[in-house]
N, C-alpha and C positions, 0 to 999 in steps of 0.2 A: 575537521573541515577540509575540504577537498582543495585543491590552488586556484581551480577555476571559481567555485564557490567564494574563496576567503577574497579574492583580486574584484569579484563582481560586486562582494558587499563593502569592502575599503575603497575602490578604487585602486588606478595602477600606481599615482603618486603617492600614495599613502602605504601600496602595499609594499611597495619598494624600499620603502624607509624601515620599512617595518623587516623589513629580511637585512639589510643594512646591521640593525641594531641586535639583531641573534647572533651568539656566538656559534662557531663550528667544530664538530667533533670532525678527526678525522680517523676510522677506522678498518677493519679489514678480519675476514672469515677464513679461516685456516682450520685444518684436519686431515683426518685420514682421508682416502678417498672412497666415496660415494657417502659420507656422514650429512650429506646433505647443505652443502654450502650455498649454494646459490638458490634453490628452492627457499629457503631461510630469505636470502635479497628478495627473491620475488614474495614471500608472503608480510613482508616489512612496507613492500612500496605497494601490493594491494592492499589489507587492513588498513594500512594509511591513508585511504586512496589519493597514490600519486601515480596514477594509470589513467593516461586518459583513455576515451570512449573506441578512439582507435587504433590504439594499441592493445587494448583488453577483447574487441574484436579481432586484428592480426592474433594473437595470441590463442585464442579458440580456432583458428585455423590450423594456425602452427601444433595446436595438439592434437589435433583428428590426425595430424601425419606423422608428426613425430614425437610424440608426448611419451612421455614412461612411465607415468602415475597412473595408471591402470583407471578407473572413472572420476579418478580427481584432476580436475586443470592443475597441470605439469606449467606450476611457476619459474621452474628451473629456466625455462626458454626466455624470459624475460632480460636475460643474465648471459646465457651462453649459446651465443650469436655466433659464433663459428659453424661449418657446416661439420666437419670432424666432432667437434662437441656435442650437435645436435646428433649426431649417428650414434655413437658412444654411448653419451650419455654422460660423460664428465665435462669438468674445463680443465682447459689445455694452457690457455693466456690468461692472466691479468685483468678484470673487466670492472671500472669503476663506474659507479652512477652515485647520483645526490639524489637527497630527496630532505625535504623539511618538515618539523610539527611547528604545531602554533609555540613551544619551547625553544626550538633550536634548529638548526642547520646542520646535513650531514655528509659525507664523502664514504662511501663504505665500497673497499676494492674485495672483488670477489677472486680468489686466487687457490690455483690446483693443489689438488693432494696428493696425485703422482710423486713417487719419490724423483723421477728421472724431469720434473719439473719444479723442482726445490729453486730454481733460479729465479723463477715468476713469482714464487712465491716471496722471497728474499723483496726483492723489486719492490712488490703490495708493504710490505712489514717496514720498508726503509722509510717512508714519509706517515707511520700511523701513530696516532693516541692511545687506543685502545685495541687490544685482540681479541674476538668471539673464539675461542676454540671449541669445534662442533664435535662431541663424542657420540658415535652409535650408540644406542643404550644397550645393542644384542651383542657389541664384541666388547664394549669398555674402553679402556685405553690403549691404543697400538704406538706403536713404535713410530709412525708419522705426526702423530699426537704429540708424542715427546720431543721429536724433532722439531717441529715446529714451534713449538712452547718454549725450546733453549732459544731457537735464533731469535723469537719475538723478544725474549728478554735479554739477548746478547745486542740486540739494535736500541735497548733504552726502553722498549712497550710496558711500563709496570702497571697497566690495567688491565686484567684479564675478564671476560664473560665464561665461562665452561655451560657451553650449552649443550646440555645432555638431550637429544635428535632424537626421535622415534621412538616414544615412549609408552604411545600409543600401540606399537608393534608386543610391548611386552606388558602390557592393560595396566598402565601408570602403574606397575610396583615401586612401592617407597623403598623396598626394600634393593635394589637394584640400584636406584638413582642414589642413595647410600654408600652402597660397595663403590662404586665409581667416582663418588668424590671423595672417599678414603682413598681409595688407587691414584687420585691424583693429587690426592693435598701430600699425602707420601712420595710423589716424585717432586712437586713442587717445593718442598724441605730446601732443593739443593738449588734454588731459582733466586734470584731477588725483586722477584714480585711482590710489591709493598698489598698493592687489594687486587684478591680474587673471589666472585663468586659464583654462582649454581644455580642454574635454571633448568628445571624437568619440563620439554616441551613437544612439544610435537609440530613442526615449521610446515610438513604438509597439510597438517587439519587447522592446525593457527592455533593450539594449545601454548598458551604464556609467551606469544609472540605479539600483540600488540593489546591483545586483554587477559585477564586473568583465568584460569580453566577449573571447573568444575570437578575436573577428575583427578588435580590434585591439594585437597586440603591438607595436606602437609606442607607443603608450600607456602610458608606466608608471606613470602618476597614480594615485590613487584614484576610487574610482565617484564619480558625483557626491553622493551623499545622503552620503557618510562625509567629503567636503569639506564640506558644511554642516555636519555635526557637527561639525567642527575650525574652524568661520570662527569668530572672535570678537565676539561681543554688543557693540554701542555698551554705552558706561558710562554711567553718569549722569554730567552736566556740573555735578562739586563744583569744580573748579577755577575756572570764574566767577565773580564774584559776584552774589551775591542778587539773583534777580528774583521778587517777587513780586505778580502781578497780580491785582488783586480781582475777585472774578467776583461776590460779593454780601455786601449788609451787611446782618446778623442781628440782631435788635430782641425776641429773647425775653418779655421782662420789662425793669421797670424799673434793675435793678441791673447789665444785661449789654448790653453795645454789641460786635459782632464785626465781622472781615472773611474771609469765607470766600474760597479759592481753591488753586492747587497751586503749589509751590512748581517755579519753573522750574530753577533753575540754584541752586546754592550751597547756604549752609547759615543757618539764622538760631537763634539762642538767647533760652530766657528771658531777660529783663533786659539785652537787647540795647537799643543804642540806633539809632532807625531816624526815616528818613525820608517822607514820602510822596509824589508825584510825578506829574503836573508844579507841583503847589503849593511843594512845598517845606518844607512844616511836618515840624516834628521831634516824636518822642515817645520812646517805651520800650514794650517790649514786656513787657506785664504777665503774659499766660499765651497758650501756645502748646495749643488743646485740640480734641479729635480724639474720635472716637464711642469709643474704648477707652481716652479717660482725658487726662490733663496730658503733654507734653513736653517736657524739659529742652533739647532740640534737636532741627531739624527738617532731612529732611534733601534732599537735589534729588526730586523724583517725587513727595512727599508731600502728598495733601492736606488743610488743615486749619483752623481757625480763632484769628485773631489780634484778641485783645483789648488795647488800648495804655492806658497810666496816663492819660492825655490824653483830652479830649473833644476833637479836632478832626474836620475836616469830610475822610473818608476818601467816595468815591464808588466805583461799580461802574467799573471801566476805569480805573482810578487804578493805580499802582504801588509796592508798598513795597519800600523798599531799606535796605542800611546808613546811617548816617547821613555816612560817609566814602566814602559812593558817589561814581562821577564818571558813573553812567549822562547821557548825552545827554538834551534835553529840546526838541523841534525840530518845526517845519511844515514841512520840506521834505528829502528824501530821494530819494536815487539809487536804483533798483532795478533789475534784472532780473525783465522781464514775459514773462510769457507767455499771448497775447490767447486765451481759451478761447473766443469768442461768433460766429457767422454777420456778424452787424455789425460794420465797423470799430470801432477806437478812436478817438474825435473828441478833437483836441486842444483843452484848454479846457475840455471840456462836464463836467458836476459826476455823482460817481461815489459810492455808499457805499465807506468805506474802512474794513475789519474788522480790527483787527491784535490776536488774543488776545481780552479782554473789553471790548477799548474801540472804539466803534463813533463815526466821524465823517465829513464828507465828502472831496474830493479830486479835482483836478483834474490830469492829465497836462499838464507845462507844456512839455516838450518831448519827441521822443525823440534822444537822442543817438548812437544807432546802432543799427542791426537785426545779428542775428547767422545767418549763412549755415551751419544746420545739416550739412550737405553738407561745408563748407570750414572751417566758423566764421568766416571773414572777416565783416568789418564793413561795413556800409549804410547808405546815406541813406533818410528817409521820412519822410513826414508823416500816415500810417496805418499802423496794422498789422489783419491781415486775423485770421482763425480760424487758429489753430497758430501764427502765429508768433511769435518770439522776440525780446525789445529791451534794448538795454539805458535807461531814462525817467527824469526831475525830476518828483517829485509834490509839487505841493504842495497842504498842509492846510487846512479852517480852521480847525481845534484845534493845541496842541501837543502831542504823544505823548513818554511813553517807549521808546524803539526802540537796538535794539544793530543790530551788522552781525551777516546769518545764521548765517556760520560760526563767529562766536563764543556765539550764542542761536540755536536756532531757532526757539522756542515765540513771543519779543519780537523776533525778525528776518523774521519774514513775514508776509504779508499778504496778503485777498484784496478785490478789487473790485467789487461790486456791482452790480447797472444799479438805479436807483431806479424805476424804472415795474413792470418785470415780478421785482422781487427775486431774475433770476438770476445765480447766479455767472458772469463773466465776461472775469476776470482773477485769475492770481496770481501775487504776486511778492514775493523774496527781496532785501532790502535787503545794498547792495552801500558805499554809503556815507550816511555825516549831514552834512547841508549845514549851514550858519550860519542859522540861524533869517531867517525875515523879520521885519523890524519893525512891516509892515503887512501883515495879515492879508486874505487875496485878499476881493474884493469878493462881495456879496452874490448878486450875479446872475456867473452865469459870461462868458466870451468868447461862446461858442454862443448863450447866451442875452440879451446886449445885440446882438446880431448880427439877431437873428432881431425882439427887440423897433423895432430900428432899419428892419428892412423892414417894420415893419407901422406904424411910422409915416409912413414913405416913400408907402406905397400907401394909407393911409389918414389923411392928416391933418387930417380936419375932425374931431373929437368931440363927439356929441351932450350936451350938456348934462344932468342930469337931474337936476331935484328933488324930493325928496317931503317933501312937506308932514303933518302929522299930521289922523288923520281928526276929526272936527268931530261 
């Protein structure tokens, strides 16, 4: 049933309650490039029909001029709204839309397959449940495939789709859609993807994309959209304990001192007793209060304001914990990078370092291995280029609170800065917490006593200068 349909036959107050009460998948389409990513989004949200009258109109416009599916309506344009995109033929950015069945509620980000746009792609994978990975059925598995397929299970994604695309191109051989999920259950060996499965479909013709196909009875699965209906929803992470990171300190009036932000992980209570971090000062949690009132408890996802019986010195980028916390409090950290920038990574040279609401700087002090997307085998280096993948020692010149990823994501990752051009240029999931240093890295980086060292070299006489006041 169509939205305009289901809303005419419930009503709006009825219909509203009724989306209210579906839970939400949140997921995202990754591949090689031109595997069909976004043709896939458009023939999900037509079969479904979540098109209305005038945008399925606009849309037969937009294919008389710039359509690429030769006499089939070019779904792809539904999706990839850039005019660069529309010329091409690919996507270039990140494009999210929802759409709902009478089951559930969905978020599905449509993201490139360009290697030289791995960052977009990064971006879509960092907030999903689930990964559709789309394979051609005429090349099999490429190397953008694998790529993709590491970072989605390097960011926590353990639900995979393998939708085998165009299968129609090669007259639904069983025997092909076979070879290909051998090819990939054999890369996925080295993955920790708990469930992956296989759908042979064709997302141009609508083969096992919203109903079941004719042309392949080998196939006994379900279509793929009635497999997203049945994946299940990440949960909130109450089973951690309490991260909560301040994003800002509210100064109302005289009689109210808060800390606003969302609760990551766990659960915190009125009259709780808490910590804050990395200081260490202890208080109590005097009122838990939120734009619809007081909370006796708060609970993972929730954002809110914390007012403590204490006047101590809470900061933006602070974090408040139980008081019986053992969170870690450290300048130096193991992670998994992945260098999103045209520039190397320079070992030494001084980087913003983002993790949540605490913002300081950081230095890569080594890498300890590069990871061979292809193989995953492990590599020596003293750079890493655009795309690739390491396992690094960063160290701080602050001390953070930080968990390992898989146990926080929100306080397990991080991203890296360039401080000249403020672009993102790295991100990465903490893999382990190292023993703090004692001494905190020096003021000037390696890069930059290096560099100050050859300008003394070549320039060692200095001009004197004084000024005198004027008379």
């Amino acid at each position: 049933m169509s939205t305009a349909n289901e809303v005419r036959e419930l009503g709006i107050d009825a219909y509203l309650s009724r989306q209210q009460d579906k839970s939400l998948l949140r997921m995202m389409t990754c591949g090689s490039v031109d595997d069909g990513k976004s043709t896939l989004i458009g023939r999900l949200l037509h079969d479904s029909h979540q098109i209305y009258e005038d945008q399925l109109a606009a849309l037969h416009k937009d294919n008389e001029k710039v359509g690429n599916a030769g006499e089939e309506l070019d779904l792809a344009l539904l999706v990839d709204g850039l005019q660069a995109e529309r010329e091409q033929g690919i996507t270039i950015d990140v494009a999210y839309r929802y759409f709902s069945t009478a089951k559930r509620k969905f978020i599905i980000a449509d993201t490139p397959g360009h290697e030289q746009y791995t960052r977009n792609m990064v971006t879509g994978a960092s907030t999903s449940d689930l990964a559709i990975i789309l394979v051609d059925a005429r090349y099999g598995v490429q190397i953008q495939t694998k790529r993709h397929s590491f970072i989605c299970d390097s960011l926590g994604i353990n639900q995979f789709v393998v939708a085998i695309n165009k299968m129609d191109i090669v007259n639904f051989d069983e025997a092909v859609f076979e070879k290909i999920k051998a090819d990939y259950l054999k890369f996925a060996e080295q993955l920790n993807v708990s469930d992956i499965k296989f759908v042979p479909m064709s997302a141009l013709k609508g083969d096992n994309v919203v109903t079941r196909s004719e042309h392949t009875p080998y196939y006994t699965d379900k279509p793929l959209l009635e497999l997203l209906e049945d994946s299940p929803a990440a949960e909130a992470n109450h089973s951690f304990e309490a991260r909560f990171p301040v994003q800002y300190v509210v100064r109302p009036n005289l009689d109210f001192r808060g800390f606003q932000g969302t609760l990551t992980s766990g659960t915190l209570s009125q009259g709780q007793a808490v910590k804050v971090l990395p200081s260490g000062k202890s208080s109590t949690i005097k009122e838990l209060v939120t734009f619809d009132g007081h909370l006796e408890q708060a609970q993972t996802g929730q954002a809110f304001t914390i007012a403590l019986t204490d006047e101590i010195d809470v900061s933006r980028g602070d974090v408040i914990v139980p008081a019986d916390s053992t969170a870690a409090v450290t300048n130096l950290i193991q992670a998994k990078l992945v260098w999103m920038h045209e520039e190397p990574l320079v070992l030494g040279k001084n980087y913003n370092f983002k993790l949540g609401s605490k913002n300081t700087s950081a230095i890569v002090r080594k890498i300890d291995h590069t990871i061979d997307v292809n193989t995953l085998e492990k590599g020596q280096a003293d750079q890493l280029q655009l795309n690739e993948i390491a396992i690094v020692t960063l160290e701080l010149t602050e001390s953070i609170v930080a968990d390992i990823y898989r146990n926080n994501h929100e306080t397990g990752s991080f991203i890296l800065i360039d401080r000249i051009s403020n672009l993102t240029i790295g991100a990465g999931m903490i893999e382990a917490l190292l023993a703090e240093e004692e001494t905190k890295p020096s003021e000037f980086s390696a890069f930059e006593l290096e560099f100050n060292a050859l300008v003394r070299k070549h320039f060692p006489h200095w001009q004197a200068l004084d000024i005198s006041k004027l008379k």
